[in-house]
C-alpha positions as CSV (number, residue, x, y, z in Angstrom):
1,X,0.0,0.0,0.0
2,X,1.0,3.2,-0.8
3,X,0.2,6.4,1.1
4,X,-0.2,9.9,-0.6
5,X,-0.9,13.4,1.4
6,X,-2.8,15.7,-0.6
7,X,-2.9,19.9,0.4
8,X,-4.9,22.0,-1.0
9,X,-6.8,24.8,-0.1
10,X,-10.2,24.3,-2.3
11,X,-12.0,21.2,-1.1
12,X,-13.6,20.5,-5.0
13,X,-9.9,20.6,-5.9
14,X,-9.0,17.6,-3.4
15,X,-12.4,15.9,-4.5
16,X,-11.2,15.4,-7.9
17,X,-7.6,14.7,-7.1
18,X,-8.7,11.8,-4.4
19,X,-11.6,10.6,-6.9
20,X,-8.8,10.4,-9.7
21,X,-6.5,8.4,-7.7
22,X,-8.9,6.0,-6.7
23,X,-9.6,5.3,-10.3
24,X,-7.2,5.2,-11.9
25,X,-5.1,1.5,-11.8
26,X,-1.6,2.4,-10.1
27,X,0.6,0.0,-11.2
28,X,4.6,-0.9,-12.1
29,X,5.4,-3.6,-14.1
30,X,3.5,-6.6,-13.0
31,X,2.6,-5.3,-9.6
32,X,-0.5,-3.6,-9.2
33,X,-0.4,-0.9,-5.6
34,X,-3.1,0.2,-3.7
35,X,-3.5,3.8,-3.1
36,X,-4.1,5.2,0.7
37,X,-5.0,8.7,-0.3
38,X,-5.3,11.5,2.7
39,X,-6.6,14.8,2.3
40,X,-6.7,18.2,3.7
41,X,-7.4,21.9,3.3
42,X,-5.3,22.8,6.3
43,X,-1.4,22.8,6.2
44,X,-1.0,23.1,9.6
45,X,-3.3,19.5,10.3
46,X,-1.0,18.0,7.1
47,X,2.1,18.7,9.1
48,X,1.0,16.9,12.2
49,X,-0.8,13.8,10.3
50,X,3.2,13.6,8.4
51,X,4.2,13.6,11.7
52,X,2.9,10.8,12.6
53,X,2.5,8.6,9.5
54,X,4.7,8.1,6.6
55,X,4.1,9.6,3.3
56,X,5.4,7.6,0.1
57,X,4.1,10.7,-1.7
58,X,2.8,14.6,-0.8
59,X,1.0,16.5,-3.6
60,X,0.5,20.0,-2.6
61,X,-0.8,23.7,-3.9
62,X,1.7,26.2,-4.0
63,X,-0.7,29.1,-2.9
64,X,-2.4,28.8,0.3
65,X,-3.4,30.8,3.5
66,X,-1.0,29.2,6.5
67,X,1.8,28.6,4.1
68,X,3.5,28.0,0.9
69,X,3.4,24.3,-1.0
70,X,7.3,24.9,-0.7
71,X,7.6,25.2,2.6
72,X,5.4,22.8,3.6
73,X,7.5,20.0,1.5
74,X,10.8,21.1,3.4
75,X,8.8,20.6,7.0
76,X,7.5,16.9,5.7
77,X,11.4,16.1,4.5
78,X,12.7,17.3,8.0
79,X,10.3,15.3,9.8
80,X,10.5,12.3,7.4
């Protein structure tokens, strides 16, 4: 199983991006991975779920209100 943190600030945004993932097959080779797909609108609740669980995989907006995609990425890789 795979696990995937999704940010975003716009909660139809997440919708589609959670709704697309569990779709679409997600697969290498011969090997076919299941998707565990967590999403919020809040960075500061991402950080503390990334805390706590590993992520194979963080999507996130660049533009939000509590802070920047980028920063948000460096928090999860000092944690990680």
């Amino acid at each position: 199983m795979s696990q995937i943190l999704i940010l975003d600030d716009e909660a139809a945004i997440l919708q589609s991006l959670r709704r697309l993932l569990r779709i679409a097959p997600c697969c290498y080779g011969n090997r076919i991975y299941t998707l565990e797909v967590e999403a919020f609108t809040s960075a500061k609740a991402a950080l503390e779920r990334a805390r706590h669980t590993p992520f194979d995989l963080v999507l996130t907006d660049y533009r939000m209100p509590e802070m920047d995609g980028a920063a948000l990425l460096r928090e999860v890789a000092e944690r990680s």
